[in-house]
C-alpha positions in Angstrom: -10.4 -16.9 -1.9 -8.4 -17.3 1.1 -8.0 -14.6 3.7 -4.3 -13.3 4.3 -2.6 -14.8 7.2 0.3 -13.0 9.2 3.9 -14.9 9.7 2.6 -17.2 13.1 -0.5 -18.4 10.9 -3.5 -16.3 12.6 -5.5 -14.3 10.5 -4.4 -10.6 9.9 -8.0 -9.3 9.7 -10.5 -10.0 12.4 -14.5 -9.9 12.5 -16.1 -7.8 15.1 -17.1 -10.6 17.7 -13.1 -12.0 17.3 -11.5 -8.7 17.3 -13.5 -7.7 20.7 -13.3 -11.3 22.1 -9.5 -10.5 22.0 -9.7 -7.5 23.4 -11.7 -8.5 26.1 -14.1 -6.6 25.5 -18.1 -6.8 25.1 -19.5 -6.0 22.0 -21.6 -2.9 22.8 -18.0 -1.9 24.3 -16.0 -2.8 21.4 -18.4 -0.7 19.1 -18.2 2.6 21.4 -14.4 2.1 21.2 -14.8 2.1 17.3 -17.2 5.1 17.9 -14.4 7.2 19.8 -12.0 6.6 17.0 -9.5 4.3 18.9 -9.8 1.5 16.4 -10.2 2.0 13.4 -12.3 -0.9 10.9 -11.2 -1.7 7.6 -13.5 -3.0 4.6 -13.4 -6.8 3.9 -12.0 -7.0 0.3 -14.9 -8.2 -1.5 -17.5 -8.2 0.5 -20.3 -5.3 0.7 -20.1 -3.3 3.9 -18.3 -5.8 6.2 -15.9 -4.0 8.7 -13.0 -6.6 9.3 -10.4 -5.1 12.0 -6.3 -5.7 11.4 -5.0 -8.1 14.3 -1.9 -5.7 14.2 -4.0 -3.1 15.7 -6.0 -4.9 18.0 -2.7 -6.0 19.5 -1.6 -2.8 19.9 -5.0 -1.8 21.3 -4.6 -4.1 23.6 -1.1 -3.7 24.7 -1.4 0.0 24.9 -4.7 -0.1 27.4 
């Protein structure tokens, strides 16, 4: 299976340690963003309780902070 790439050829779903590492962000401080509800995880397709995070969001995260 291969995972869905946006137009420029970067993945469109991130794991946790990307999504944060893009953000700039710790860990522990990427979690207690996802804990106040300003991004929001989705579930990996296929894969049992993996949270994946849409790179389109973590831009606009980003761009908005």
């Amino acid at each position: 299976m291969t995972h869905p790439k946006s137009p420029d050829h970067e993945p469109a779903l991130l794991s946790e340690e990307a999504a944060a590492g893009k953000c700039g962000l710790s860990r522990p401080t990427f979690r207690r963003w996802i804990a106040a509800n300003c991004i929001e995880p989705v579930m990996a397709p296929g894969a049992a309780r993996t949270e994946l995070y849409r790179r389109e969001d973590i831009d606009a995260f980003t761009g908005s902070r």
